[in-house]
N, C-alpha and C positions, 0 to 999 in steps of 0.2 A: 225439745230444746236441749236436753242433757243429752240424748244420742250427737245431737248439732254440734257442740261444743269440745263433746271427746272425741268426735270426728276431727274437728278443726284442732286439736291436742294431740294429735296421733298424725294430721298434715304437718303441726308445726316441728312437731318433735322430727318425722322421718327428714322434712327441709334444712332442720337444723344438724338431724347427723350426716345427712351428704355435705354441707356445708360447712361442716368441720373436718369429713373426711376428704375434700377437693383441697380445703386448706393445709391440712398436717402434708394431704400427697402431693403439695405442690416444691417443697425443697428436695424431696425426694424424685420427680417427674425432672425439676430443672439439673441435680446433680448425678441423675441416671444417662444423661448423655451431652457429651461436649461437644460443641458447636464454632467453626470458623465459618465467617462469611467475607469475601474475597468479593471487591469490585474490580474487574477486569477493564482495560481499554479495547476491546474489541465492543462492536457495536452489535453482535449474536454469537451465541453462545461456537466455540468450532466445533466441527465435526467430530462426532462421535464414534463414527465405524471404525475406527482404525489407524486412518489416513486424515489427521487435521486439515483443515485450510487455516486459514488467517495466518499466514504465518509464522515465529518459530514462537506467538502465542498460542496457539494453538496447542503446538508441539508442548507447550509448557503445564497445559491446562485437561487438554482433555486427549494427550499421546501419554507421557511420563507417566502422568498418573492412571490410568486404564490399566498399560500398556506397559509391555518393554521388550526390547530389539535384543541381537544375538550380542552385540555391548552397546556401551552405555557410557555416561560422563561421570566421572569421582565428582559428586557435587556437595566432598562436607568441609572441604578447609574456606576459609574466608581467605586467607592469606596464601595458597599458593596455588597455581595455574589448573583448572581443573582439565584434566587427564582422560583418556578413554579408558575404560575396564572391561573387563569380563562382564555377559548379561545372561540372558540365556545360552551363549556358548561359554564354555571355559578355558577354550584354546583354538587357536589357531593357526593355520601353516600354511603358504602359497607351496605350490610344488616346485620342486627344485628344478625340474628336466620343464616343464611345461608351466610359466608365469600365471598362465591365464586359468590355471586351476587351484582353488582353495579348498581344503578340508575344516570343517568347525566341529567342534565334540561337543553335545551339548549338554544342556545341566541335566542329572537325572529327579526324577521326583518332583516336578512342576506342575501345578493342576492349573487349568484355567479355571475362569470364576464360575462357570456352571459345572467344575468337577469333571470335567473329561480333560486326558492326557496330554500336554504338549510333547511331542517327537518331531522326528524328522519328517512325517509325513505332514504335521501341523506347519514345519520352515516352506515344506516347497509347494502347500498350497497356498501361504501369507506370497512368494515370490509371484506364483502366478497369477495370484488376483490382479497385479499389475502390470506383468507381464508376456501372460500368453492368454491373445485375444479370443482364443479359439476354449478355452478354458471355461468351464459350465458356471464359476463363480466371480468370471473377470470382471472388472468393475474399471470402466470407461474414468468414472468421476475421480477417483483415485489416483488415477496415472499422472498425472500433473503435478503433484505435492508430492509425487513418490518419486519414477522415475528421472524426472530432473535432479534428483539429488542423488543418485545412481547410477550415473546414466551407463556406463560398461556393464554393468551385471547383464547376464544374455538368459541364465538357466539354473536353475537346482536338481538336484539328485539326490536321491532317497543313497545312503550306504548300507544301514543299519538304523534301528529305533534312534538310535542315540549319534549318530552322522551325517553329516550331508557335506554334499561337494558342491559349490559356486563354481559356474563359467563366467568369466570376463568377456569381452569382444578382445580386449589388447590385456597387455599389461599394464596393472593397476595397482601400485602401492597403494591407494587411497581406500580401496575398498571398504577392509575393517572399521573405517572410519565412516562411511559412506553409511555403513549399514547401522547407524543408531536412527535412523529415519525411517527406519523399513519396523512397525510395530507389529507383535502377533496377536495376530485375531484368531477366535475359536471355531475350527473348520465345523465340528461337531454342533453349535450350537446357527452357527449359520444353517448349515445341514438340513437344522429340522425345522426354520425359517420355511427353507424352500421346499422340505417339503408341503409344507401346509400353505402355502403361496399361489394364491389363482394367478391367473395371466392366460393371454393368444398365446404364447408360444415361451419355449424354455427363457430365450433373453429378458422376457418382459418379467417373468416370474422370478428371476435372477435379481433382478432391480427391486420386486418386493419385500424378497428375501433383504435386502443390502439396506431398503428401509425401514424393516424392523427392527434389524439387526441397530442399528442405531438411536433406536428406543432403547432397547434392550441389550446394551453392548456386554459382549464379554470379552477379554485379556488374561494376561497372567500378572497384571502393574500392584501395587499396594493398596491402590483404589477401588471401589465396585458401585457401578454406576446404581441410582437408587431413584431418583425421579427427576424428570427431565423435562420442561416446556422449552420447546425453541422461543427465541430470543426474550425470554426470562430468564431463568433461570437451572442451572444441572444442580442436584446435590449429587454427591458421593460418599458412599463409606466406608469405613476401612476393612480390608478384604485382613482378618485374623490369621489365614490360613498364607499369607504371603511365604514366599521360599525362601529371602531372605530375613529372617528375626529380630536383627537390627534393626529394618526398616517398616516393618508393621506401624504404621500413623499412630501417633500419642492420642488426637482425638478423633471423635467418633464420627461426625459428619463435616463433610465441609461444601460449603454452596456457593458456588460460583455465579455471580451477576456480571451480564452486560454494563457497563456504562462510560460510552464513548467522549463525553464529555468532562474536560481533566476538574473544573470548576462542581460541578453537579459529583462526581467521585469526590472530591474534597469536602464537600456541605457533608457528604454522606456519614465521614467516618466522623468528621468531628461529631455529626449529632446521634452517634450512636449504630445509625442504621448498620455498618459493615464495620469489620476488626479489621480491615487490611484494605489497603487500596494502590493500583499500580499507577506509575507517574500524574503525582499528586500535582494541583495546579502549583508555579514556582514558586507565587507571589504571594502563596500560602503558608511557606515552608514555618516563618517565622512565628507563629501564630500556632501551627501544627508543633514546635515544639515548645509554646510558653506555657500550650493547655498540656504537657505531658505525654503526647504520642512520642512513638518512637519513629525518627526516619530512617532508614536504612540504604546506601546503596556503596557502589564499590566497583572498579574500573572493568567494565566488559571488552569482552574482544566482539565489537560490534560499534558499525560505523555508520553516522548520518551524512550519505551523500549527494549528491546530483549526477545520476549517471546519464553521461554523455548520446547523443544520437550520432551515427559516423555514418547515416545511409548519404548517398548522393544530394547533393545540396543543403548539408546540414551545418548552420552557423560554428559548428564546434567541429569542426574538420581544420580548422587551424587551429593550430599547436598553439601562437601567438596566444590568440583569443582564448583559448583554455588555461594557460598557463595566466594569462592576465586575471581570468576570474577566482583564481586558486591565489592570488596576490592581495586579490583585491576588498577580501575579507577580513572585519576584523574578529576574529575568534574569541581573543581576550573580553573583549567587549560584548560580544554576545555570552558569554560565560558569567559574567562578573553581574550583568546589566541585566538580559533578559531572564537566564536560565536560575540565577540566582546560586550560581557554582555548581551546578548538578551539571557538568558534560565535562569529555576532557580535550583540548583542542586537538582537530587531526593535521596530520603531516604524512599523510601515507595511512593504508590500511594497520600497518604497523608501526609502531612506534620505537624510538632507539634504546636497544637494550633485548629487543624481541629475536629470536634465531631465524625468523624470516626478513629482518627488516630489511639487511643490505646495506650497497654504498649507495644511495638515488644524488645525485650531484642537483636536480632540480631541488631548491629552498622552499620549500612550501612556509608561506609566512604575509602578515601584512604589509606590505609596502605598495601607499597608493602610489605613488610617482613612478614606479617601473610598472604598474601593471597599467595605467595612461598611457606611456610610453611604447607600453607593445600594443592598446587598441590603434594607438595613431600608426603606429608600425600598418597595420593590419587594413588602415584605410578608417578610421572611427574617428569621432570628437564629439565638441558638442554642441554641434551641429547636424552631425551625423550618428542616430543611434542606432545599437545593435540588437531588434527585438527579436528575446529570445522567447519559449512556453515552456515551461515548467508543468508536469501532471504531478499532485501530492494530494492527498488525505487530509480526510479533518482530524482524524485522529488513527490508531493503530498500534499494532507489534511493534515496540521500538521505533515507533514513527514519533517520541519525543514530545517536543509541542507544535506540533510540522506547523501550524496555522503560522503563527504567532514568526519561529522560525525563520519560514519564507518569505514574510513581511520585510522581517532584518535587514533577509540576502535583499531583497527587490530593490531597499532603500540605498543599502550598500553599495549595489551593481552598478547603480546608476547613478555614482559618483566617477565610476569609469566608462559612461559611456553604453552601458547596458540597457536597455527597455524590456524589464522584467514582463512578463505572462503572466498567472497561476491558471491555472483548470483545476479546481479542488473536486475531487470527487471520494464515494466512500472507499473508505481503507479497504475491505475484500474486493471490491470491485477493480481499486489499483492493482493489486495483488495477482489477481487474474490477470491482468492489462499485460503487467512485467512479464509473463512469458507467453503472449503475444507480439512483443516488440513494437518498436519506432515505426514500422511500415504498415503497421493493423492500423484499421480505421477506428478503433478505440483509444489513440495513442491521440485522437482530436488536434491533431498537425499539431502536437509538443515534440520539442527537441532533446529533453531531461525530461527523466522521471524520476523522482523523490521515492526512492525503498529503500529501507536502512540494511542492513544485512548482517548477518551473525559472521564472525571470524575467526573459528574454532578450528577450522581445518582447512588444508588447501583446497581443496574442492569449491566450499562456500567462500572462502577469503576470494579466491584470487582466476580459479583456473573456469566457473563456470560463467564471469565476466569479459576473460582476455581471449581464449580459446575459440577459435573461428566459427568451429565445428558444434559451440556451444549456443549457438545461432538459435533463437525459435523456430521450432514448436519444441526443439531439445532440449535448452535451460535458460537459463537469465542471460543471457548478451542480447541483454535489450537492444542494446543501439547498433548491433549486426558489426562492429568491430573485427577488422582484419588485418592483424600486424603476424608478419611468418617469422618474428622476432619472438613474441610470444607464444606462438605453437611452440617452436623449435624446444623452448624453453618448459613449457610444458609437459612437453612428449619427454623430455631430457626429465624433469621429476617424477613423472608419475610410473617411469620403468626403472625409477633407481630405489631399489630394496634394502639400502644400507640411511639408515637415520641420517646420521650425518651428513652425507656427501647429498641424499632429497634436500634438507635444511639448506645447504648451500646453494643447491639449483633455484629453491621455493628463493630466495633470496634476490636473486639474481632476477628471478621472476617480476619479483616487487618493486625493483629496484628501477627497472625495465619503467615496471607501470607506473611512476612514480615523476618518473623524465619525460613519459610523456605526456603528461596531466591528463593522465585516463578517465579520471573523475574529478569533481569537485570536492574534494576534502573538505570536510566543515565540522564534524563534531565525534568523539566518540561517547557514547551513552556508558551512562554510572548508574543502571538501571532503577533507579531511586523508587522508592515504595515507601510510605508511611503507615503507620501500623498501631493499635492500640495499646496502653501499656499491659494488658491481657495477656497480651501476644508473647511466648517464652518459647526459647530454642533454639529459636528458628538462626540460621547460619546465611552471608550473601556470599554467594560464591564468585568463584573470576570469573564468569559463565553466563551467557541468555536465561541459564534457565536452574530452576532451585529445587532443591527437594523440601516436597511439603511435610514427609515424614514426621520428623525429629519436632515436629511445631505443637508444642501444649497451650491450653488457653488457662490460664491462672480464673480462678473464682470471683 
């Protein structure tokens, strides 16, 4: 009975000092590493190899942070335009005798995340993953979210460790700009993917290689991937070894959730679950600041539109009709009403006061009585409507509160005479759709597709919409649009090498698109986030997309 008892005295004792010791180690367990959790509006996690999809969420979430291109976006003022910089190049030059050749000098001293050296051999195997088919590492899946936003780059060339030279197809001012989309991945660590990669033959073992690699990604970004379930959750941590020292992340992991739904992301933060949530539901807003969150957002150069279909017998092939549905909105009213002030009304991709804006002599504005005027111009009344399809998401990149939204437009439309559609389908599924175009049988006979688009540069603003050539399977001219008023005007900016006198042409460009109601204008995104009051640092840039660096989580 005495052996019984100091037995059970020597259990209780050792239960009682792990118990104490779980206890003491537990402020030291929660203060040994800091933690942001981040619900995203994508409805799966994006791509991790290199090349985001979901669009420039994507880019925001799991490119920026992995990743970084030969430049990049200044993304620390809140208050003034955020700017392209220096990234892994430090300079740049087109050639003076020959347009369509560029020199980049690159940074020296860059380690990717598994420790092997970024060079120039690392820039022209990240070009050819995308671009040359014949290439042992080329990756089919990629090309799509790459090269369209690229589309001139032809080649790279090795100079020296620390050079490489770009070929163009033409002359392209827009390049250096083009290429903060193009991320580097680690040749070396793919490498050893493949070689350890069964497969029938080299391509198929290529594709194994490419999906482990996204298990296991490595870059040279501030981040380093750390565990990953598809459409749960990625964490990340901060890569200490980053090249630039300023941006080394303040805290230690950060974990990225799906959640496509604006209502279900809003339950979330108020009750704890996540410190941060992207376009919170509206009609939450007031509520999300009486409990003390913070909301944050601020004017992006990013637009919610309806872009137009212009194949053969498509209802938006008169000017009338499109110019009436660009009238026919009231902006203020969905601003004030639905969005709860979170959008800024549009009037053009660009707004006055901008260096591309121009003189567009078309008023983009509410006035029902003229835009009635041009459906009965047009042969419409109401008697007679004009049923158009609309393809949009439930949710998405900068796709707002597309539901709700298109609701608005439908009610709207059809006070002039419009007999709205919707086709709601998932946001990556649109996403792919849009560079198939109006004529794929994916486009489910809609006339408009609903993709908001980023407008940081003439490439994504203006020229991969209006530009003929820009046609699918090449880039976003969804609705196969052919105006030789906009080539001319194209081709006229993107071979003029002087800022100023491009700014004028890009202008002219807009201005253009603006007379012809290229799109439907409806809203620009003020990228709104809510956030806990935890949350400390953190900066909204004029920009899609934010640096999570500088982001500390208070105690």
């Amino acid at each position: 009975m005495l052996h019984m008892r100091n037995d059970r005295s020597k259990k209780a004792a050792t239960a009682w000092l792990l118990a104490t010791a779980l206890v003491v180690g537990l402020p030291q367990l929660a203060s040994a590493e800091t933690v942001l959790r981040i619900g995203m509006t994508a409805a799966d996690i994006p791509r991790t190899l290199g090349q985001p999809d979901q669009g420039f969420e994507g880019n925001r979430f799991t490119g920026l942070t992995m990743y970084d291109g030969l430049t990049m976006w200044d993304l620390s003022s809140r208050d003034k335009a955020s700017v392209m910089i220096p990234g892994l190049a430090t300079e740049w030059k087109v050639d003076d005798a020959d347009k369509k050749k560029w020199t980049f000098k690159l940074r020296p001293g860059v380690k990717f995340h598994d420790g092997s050296d970024f060079n120039a051999d690392a820039v022209v195997w990240n070009v050819e993953k995308v671009l040359k088919q014949d290439a042992p590492h080329f990756d089919a899946s990629q090309v799509g979210v790459t090269a369209s936003r690229m589309p001139t780059l032809a080649s790279a060339r090795k100079i020296d460790d620390m050079t490489v030279e770009l070929t163009t197809k033409e002359p392209d001012s827009f390049l250096p700009i083009n290429l903060t989309n193009l991320f580097m991945a680690s040749p070396a660590k793919w490498k050893a993917f493949y070689d350890k990669a069964e497969g029938a033959d080299a391509k198929a073992k290529s594709q194994a290689a490419w999906a482990a690699f996204a298990r296991d990604a490595s870059g040279t970004g501030p981040w380093k991937m750390s565990k990953f379930t598809p459409r749960e959750r990625l964490e990340l941590v901060k890569n200490e070894g980053y090249w630039d020292k300023g941006r080394v992340p303040k805290v230690d992991r950060m974990v990225l959730l799906p959640m496509p739904e604006a209502n279900a992301r809003t339950a979330a933060l108020l009750s704890g679950q996540v410190d941060w949530v992207e376009a919170p539901a509206p009609d939450a807003v007031k509520e999300i600041k009486a409990r003390g969150f913070q909301l944050q957002a601020n004017e992006s150069p990013h637009v919610w539109p309806w872009q137009f279909s212009r194949i053969e017998g498509s209802p938006w092939n008169d000017i009338r009709v499109r110019k009436a549905a660009n009238l026919c909105i009231d902006r203020e009213g969905l601003k004030e009403g639905l969005l709860a002030g979170l959008m800024v009304p549009a009037t053009g991709t660009f707004e006055p006061g901008h260096p591309w804006r121009g003189k567009p002599t078309f008023e983009i504005k509410y006035d029902l009585k003229a835009a009635q005027k041009l459906m009965q111009e047009a042969g419409y009344g109401p008697n007679k409507k004009l049923t158009v399809k609309t393809q949009t998401s439930a949710s998405g990149s900068g796709q707002m509160q597309p539901l709700p939204m298109n609701e608005y437009l439908q009610q709207a439309l059809a006070e002039c005479y419009f007999d709205v559609q919707l086709d709601v389908i998932e946001w990556n599924t649109l996403f792919t759709n849009w560079r198939r175009g109006a004529k794929d049988p994916t486009a489910n006979g809609a006339n408009a597709t609903n993709v908001t688009y980023a407008a940081m540069d003439p490439f994504f603003a203006l020229v991969r919409f209006l530009q003929s050539s820009m046609a699918p399977p090449v880039s976003n001219n969804w609705g196969f649009i052919n105006n030789p008023k906009f080539d001319e005007l194209v081709t006229k900016a993107r071979q003029t090498f002087d800022p100023a006198a491009r700014d004028a042409a890009l202008a002219e460009l807009h201005a253009a698109s603006v007379d012809d109601a290229a799109f439907l204008y409806v809203a620009h995104d003020v990228s709104p986030r809510a956030m806990s009051p935890k949350v400390k640092g953190f900066v909204q840039p004029k920009s899609w997309f934010v640096d999570f660096s500088p982001v500390s989580m208070a105690p």
